[in-house]
C-alpha positions as CSV (number, residue, x, y, z in Angstrom):
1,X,9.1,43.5,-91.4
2,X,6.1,41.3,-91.8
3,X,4.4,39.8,-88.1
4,X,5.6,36.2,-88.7
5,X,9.1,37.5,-89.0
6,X,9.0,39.7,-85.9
7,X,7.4,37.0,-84.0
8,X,10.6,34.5,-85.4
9,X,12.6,37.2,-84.3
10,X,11.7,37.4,-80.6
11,X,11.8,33.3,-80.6
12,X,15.2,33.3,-81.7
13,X,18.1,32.2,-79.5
14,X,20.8,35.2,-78.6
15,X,24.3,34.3,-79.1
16,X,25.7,37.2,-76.8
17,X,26.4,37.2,-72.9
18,X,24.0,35.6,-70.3
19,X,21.1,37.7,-69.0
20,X,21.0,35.7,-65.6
21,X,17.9,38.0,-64.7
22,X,16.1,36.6,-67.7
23,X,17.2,33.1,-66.6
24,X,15.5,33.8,-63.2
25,X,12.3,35.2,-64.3
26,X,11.9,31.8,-66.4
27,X,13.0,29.8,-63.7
28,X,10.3,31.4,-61.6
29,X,7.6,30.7,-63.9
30,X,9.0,26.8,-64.7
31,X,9.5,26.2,-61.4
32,X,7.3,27.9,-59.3
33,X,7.4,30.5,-57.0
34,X,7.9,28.3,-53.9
35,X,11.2,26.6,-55.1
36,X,12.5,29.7,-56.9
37,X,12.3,31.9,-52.8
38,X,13.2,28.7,-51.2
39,X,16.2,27.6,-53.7
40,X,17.0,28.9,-57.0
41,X,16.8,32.3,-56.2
42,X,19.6,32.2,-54.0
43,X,21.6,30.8,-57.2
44,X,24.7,34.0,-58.3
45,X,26.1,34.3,-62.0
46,X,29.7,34.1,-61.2
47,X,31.1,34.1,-65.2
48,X,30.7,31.9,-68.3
49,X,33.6,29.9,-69.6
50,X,34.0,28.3,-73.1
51,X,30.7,26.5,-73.2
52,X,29.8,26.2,-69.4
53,X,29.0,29.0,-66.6
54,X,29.8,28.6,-63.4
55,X,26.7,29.7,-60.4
56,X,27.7,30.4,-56.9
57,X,25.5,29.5,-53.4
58,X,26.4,30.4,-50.0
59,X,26.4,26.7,-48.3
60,X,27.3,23.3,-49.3
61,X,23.8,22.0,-48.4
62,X,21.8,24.5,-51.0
63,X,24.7,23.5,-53.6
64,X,24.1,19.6,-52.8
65,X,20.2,20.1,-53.0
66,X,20.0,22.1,-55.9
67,X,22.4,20.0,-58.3
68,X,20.6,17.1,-57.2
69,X,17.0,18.4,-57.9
70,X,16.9,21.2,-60.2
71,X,20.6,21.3,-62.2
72,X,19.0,19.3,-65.3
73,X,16.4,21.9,-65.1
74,X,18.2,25.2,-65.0
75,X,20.6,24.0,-67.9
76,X,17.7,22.9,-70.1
77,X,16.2,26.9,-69.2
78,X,19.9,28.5,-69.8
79,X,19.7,26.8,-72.9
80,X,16.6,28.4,-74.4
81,X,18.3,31.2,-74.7
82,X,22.1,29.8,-75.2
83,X,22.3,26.7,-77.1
84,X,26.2,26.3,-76.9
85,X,25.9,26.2,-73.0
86,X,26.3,22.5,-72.2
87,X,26.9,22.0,-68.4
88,X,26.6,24.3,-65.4
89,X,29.1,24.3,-62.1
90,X,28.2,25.7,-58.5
91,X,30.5,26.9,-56.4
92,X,30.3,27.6,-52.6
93,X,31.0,31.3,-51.9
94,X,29.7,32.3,-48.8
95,X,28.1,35.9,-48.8
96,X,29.9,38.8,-47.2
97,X,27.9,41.1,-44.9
98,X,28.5,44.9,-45.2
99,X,28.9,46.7,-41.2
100,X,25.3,48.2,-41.9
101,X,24.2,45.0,-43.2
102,X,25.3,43.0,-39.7
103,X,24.2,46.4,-37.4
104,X,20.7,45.8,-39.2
105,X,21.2,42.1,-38.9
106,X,22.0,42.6,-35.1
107,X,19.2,45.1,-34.5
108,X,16.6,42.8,-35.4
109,X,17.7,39.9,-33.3
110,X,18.0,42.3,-30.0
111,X,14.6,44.2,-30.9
112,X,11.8,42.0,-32.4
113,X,9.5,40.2,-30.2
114,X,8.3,37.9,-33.2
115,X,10.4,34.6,-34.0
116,X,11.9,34.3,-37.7
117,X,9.3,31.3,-37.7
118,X,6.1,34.2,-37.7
119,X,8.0,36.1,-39.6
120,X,8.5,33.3,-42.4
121,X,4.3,33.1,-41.8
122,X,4.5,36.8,-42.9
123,X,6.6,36.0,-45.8
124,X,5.4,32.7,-47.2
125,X,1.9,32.1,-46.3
126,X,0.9,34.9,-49.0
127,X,-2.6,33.3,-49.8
128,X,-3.7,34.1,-53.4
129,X,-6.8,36.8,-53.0
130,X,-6.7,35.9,-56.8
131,X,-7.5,32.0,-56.7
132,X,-11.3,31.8,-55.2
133,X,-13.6,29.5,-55.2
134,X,-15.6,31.8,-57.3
135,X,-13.4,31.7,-60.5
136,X,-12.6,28.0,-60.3
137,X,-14.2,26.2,-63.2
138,X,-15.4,23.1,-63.1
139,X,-15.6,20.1,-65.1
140,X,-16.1,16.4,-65.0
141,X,-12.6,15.8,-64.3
142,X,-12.0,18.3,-61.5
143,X,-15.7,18.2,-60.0
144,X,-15.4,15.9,-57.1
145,X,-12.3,18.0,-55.7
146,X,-13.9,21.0,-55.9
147,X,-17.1,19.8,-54.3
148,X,-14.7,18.1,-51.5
149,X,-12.9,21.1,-50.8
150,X,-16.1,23.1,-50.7
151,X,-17.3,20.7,-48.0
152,X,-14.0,21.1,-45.9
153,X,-15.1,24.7,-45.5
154,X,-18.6,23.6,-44.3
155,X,-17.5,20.7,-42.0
156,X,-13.8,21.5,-41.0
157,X,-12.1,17.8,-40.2
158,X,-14.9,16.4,-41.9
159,X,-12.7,14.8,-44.5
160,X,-9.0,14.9,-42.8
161,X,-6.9,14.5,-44.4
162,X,-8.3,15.9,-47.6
163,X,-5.7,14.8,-50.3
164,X,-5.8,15.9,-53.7
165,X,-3.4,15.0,-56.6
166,X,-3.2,15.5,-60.3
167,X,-0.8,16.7,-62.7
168,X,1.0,19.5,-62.7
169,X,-0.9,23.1,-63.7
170,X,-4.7,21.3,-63.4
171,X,-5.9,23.4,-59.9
172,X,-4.6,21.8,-57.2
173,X,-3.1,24.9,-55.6
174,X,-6.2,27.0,-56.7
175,X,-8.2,24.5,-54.8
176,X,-5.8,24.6,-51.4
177,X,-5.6,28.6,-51.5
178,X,-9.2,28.6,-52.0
179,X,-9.7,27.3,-48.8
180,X,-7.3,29.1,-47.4
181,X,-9.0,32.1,-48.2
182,X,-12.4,31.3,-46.9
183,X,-11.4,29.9,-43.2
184,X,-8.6,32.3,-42.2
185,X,-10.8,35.2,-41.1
186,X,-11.9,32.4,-38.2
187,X,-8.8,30.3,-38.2
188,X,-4.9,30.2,-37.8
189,X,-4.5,28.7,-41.4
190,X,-0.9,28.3,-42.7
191,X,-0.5,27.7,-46.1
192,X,3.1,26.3,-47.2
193,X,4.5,24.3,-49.7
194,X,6.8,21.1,-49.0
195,X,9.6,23.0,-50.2
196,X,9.4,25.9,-47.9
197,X,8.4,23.1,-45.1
198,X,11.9,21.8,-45.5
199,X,13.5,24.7,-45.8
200,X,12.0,26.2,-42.5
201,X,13.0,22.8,-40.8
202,X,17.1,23.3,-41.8
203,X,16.7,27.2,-40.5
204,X,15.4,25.8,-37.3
205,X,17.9,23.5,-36.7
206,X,20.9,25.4,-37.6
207,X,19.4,28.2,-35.6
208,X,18.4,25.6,-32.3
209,X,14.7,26.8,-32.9
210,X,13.0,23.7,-33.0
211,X,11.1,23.9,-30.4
212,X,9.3,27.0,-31.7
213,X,9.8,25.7,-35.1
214,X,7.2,22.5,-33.7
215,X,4.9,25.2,-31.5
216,X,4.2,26.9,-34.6
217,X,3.2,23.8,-36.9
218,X,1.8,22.4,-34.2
219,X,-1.0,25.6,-32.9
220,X,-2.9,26.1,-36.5
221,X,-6.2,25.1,-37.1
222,X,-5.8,24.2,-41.2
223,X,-2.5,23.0,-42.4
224,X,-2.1,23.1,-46.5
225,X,0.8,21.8,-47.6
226,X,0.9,22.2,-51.6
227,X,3.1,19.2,-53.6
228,X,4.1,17.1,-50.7
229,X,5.9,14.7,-53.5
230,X,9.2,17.1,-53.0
231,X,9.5,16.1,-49.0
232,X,11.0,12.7,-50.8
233,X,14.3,11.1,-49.2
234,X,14.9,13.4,-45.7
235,X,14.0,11.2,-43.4
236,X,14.8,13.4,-40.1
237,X,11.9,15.5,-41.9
238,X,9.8,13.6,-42.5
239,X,9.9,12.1,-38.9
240,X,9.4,15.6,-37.8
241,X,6.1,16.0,-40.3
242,X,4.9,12.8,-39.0
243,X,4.7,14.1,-35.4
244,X,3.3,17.2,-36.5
245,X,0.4,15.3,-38.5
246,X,-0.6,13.2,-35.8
247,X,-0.7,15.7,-33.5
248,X,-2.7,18.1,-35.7
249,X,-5.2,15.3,-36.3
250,X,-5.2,14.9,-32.8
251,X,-6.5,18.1,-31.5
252,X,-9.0,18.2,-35.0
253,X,-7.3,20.3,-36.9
254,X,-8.0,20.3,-40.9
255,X,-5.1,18.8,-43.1
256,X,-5.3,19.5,-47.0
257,X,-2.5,18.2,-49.2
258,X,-2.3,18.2,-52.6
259,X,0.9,15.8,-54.8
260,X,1.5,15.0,-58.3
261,X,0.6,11.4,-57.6
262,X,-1.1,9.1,-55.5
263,X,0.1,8.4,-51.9
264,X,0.5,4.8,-52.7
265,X,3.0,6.6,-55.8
266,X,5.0,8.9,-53.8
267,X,8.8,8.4,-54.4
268,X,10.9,8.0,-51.1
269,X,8.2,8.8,-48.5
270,X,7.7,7.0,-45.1
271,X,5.2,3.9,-45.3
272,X,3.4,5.3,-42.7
273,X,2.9,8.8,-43.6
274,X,1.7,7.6,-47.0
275,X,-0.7,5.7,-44.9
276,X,-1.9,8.6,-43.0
277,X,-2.6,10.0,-46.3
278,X,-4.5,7.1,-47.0
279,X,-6.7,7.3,-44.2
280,X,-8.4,9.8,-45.5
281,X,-10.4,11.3,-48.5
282,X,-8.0,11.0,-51.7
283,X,-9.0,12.9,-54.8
284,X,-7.6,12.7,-58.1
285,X,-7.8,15.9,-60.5
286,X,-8.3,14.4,-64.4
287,X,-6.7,16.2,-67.5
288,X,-9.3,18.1,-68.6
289,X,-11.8,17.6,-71.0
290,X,-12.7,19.3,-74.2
291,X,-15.6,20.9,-72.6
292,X,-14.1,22.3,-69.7
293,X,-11.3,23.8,-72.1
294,X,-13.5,25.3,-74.3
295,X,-14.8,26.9,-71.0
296,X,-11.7,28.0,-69.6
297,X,-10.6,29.5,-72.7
298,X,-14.0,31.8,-73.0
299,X,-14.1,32.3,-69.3
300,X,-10.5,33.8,-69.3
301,X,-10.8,35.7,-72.8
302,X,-13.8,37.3,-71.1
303,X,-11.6,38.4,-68.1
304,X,-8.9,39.9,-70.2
305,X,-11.7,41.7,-72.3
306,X,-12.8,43.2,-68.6
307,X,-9.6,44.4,-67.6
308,X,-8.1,45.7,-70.6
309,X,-10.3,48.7,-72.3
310,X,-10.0,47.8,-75.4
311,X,-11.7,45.0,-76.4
312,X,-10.4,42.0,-77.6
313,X,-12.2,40.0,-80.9
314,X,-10.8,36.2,-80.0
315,X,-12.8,34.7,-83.3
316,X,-14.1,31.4,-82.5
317,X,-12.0,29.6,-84.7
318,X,-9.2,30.4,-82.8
319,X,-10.6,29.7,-78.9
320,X,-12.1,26.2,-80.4
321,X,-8.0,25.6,-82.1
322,X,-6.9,26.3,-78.4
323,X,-9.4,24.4,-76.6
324,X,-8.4,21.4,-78.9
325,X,-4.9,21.4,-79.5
326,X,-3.6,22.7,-75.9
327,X,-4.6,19.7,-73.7
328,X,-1.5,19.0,-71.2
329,X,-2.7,21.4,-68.4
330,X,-5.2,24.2,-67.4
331,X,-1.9,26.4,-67.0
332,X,-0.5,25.5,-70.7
333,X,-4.1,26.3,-71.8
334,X,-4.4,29.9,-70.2
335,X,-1.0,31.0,-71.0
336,X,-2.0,30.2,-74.9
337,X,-4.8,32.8,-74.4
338,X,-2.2,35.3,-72.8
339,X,0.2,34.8,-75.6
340,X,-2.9,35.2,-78.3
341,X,-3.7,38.3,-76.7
342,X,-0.4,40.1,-76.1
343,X,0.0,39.3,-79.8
344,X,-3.4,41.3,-80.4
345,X,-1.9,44.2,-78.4
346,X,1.4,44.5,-79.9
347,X,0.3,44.2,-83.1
348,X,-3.1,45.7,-82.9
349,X,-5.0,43.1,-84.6
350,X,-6.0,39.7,-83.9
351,X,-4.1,37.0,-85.5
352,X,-5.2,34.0,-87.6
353,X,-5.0,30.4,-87.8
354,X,-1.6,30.3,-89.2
355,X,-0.5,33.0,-86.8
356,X,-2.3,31.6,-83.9
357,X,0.1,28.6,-84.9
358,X,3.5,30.2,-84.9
359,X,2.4,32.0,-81.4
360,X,2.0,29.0,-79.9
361,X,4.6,27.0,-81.6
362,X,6.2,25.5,-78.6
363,X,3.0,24.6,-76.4
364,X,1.7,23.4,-79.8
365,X,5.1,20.8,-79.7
366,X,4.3,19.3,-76.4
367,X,1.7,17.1,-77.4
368,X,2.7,16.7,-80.7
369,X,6.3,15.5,-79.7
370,X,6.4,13.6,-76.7
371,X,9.3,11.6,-77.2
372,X,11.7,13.8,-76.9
373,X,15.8,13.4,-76.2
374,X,15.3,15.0,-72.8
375,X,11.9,12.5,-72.2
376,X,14.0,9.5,-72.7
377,X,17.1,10.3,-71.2
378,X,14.7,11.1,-67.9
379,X,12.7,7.7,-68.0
380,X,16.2,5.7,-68.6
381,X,18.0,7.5,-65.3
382,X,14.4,6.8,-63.6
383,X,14.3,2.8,-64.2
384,X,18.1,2.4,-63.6
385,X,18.2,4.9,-60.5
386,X,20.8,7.1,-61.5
387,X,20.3,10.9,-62.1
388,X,20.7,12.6,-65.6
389,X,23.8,14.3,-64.4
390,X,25.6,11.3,-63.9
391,X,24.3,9.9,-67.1
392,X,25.5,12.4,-69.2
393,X,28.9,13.3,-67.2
394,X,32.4,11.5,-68.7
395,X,32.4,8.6,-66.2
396,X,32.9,5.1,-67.8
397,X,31.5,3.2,-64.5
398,X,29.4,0.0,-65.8
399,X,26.7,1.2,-64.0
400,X,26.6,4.1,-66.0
401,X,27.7,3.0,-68.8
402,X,25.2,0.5,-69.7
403,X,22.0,3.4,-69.0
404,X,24.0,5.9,-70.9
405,X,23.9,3.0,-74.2
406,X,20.7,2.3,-73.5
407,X,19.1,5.9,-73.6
408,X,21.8,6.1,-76.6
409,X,19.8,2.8,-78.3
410,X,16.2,4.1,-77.8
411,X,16.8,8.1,-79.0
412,X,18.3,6.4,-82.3
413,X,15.1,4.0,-82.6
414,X,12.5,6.1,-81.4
415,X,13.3,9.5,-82.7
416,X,14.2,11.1,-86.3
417,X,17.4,12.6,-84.9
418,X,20.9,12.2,-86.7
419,X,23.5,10.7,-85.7
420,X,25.6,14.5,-84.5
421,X,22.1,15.5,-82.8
422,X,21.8,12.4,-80.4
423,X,25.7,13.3,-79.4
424,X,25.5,16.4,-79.0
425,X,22.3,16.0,-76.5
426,X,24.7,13.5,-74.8
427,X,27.3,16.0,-73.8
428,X,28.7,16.7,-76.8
429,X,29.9,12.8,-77.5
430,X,31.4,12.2,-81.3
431,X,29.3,10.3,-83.7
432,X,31.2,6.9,-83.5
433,X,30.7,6.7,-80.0
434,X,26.7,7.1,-81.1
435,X,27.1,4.1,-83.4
436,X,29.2,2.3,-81.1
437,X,25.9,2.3,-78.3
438,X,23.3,0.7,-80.6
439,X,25.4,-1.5,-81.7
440,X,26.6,-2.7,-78.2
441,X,23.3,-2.7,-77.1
442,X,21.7,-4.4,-80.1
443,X,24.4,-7.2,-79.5
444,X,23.5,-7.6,-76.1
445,X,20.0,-8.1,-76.7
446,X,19.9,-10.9,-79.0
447,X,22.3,-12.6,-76.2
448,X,20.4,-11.5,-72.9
449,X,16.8,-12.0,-72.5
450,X,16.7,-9.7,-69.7
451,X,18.4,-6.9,-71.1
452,X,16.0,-7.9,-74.2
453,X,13.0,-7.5,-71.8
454,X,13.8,-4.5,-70.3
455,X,14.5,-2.1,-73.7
456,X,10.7,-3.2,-74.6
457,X,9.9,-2.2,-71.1
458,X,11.7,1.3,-71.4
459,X,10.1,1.5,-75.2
460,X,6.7,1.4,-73.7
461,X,7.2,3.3,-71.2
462,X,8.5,6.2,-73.7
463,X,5.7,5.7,-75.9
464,X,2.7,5.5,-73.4
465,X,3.2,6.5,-70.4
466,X,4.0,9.7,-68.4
467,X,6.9,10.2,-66.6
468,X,5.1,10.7,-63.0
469,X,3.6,7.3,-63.6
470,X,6.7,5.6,-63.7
């Protein structure tokens, strides 16, 4: 078997039962770490049925948050790997305790001095030793933070807050655990995300431990709270944060946050907290350029050449291909060089252009095809405030109805797909009903300026702008 073959082979899509552990692992890496302890890893396979599988969570709240943030997500990952699978159902089931399980349970509760809240520090405030300061690289688009965070360590409150934003996978959470890592020998630094934030807020009011729950925020020297965008839409927490900033600030403690967007940007977050973020230093993180990707990629082939013994002959051909072609994120970029060299090992040569190509096939596709089913059906449910869920569920409401058209109206337009394609990324809907959408909504905008307005908004929207601009 030749290696193009073996490489299509590994790529292709497995018709037979759901490996839920696969499922997690890619969820883990997609996700991140943070929401995959804090949510999705509490997500059971319960079975699979016709073309849907049913999940199972132990509470109504971690069903409710999950379908309303990450459902479009997990289906798109279940379907990597099973095309057929077309929607996804959670059920509540709550978890049943074995006698050893509760005596252990019990145990703890009589014996430990320490609150759950310092042993969630023990748990979650694992600070990289990994992402230094050291073996960040720096460019033009990412200078300024860097320099910024390296004068946090020098003059602690200095800048406070310290906010940094960017896109996802371009070093904002290098940058915070950096800085975690140089002031914790002298400091009580917590490192959390906004996720595991909320999360610890629930636990501490279901378990009446708010009052530690505030004493423990409240007593560190450097908070870093890593992609505060997700504390969107809970206001009782956000109130709670909002105390806990001002009161950190107060007795000159160092705040570092870092978002996928400006503060004046973020979605469903208190006026005044996004002014507090506003107060201080705010830093945005640039895609970066071709000179700090053609850096990246030598500095990290370098690295695997140092840990593995074996060395590994990336020509330069290849690194200046990656360094050109991969330009969405610093991540996307050093998991092509990963890819390029597992493919070395396996097959105990390094591969070519045309190799190099069909390795990274997929990263390769998301710059070359933005507009995408998925892309438009996203910044469609964005500008008419309804999720992709409801867009894509059976419901004939007008307010749905309309979107669902409209997302219908711009796939045909703006993409190559046929006619069976577009329905069957719309919940498996028949051709006719396809046809029937453009026309509708072609009818309506030779009548209705507004409407007529708005698809040219959407179109340029899906054609030049990203979706955490919107």
């Amino acid at each position: 078997m030749s290696n193009n073959n073996s490489i299509q082979n590994i790529n292709k899509n497995s018709n037979s039962i759901i490996d839920w552990k696969l499922i997690q692992k890619n969820m883990r890496e997609k996700l991140g770490n943070d929401i995959y302890e804090s949510w999705l890893g509490k997500i059971d396979f319960v079975e699979e049925v016709s073309n849907y599988i049913i999940l199972s969570v132990s509470t109504r709240f971690i069903r409710d948050w999950i379908t309303s943030r990450y459902l479009d997500q997990i289906l798109q990952i279940v379907r990597i790997y099973r095309k057929d699978i077309t929607r996804i159902e959670i059920k509540i089931l709550e978890k049943k305790f074995s006698k050893d399980e509760n005596s252990e349970i019990n145990f703890k509760n009589k014996n430990e001095n320490v609150s759950f809240l310092k042993n969630s520090h023990l748990q979650y405030n694992r600070i990289d030793p990994n992402k230094r300061f050291d073996n960040f690289i720096t460019g033009m688009s990412n200078k300024l933070a860097y320099e910024a965070s390296q004068k946090v360590i020098d003059n602690i409150s200095h800048y406070n807050p310290l906010y940094i934003y960017g896109g996802v996978g371009m070093g904002k959470t290098h940058l915070l655990n950096a800085i975690g890592l140089q002031l914790k020998e002298n400091n009580k630094v917590m490192f959390i995300s906004a996720e595991r934030f909320m999360y610890q807020f629930v636990k501490s009011i279901k378990s009446n431990d708010m009052v530690k729950f505030k004493e423990y925020f409240r007593n560190t020297d450097i908070l870093l709270i890593d992609d505060i965008q997700f504390m969107n839409g809970k206001e009782a927490m956000q109130e709670e944060f909002f105390h806990t900033f001002n009161a950190l600030l107060d007795k000159g403690s160092q705040i570092i946050v870092s978002a996928d967007r400006a503060p004046n940007k973020l979605l469903r977050i208190q006026d005044r907290i996004k002014s507090r973020f506003s107060g201080g230093l705010v830093i945005d993180i640039q895609k970066p350029d071709y000179e700090l990707r053609a850096k990246i990629v030598q500095k990290k082939t370098e690295e695997l050449n140092n840990f593995y013994s074996n060395q590994i002959n990336i020509s330069n051909e290849i690194k200046k291909f990656i360094s050109t072609e991969i330009t969405t994120s610093i991540r996307e970029l050093v998991g092509a060089i990963n890819r390029i060299v597992s493919f070395s090992r396996i097959y105990n040569k390094t591969p070519n252009l045309s190799e190099t190509k069909l390795v990274l096939k997929d990263l390769l596709n998301i710059s070359e095809n933005k507009v995408t089913i998925d892309f438009i059906q996203s910044i469609v449910c964005k500008f008419f405030k309804i999720s992709k869920n409801e867009m894509l569920s059976s419901r004939r409401s007008r307010y749905l109805v309309r979107p669902r058209q409209t997302a219908i109206y711009l796939t045909k337009i703006l993409t190559s797909k046929s006619l069976p394609e577009i329905g069957r990324e719309f919940s498996n809907r028949d051709h006719t009903t396809i046809i029937h959408s453009v026309k509708t909504i072609e009818k309506i905008k030779e009548k209705d300026p507004e409407m007529n307005n708005n698809i040219n908004l959407l179109k340029n929207k899906i054609l030049y702008s990203r979706l955490d601009e919107i």
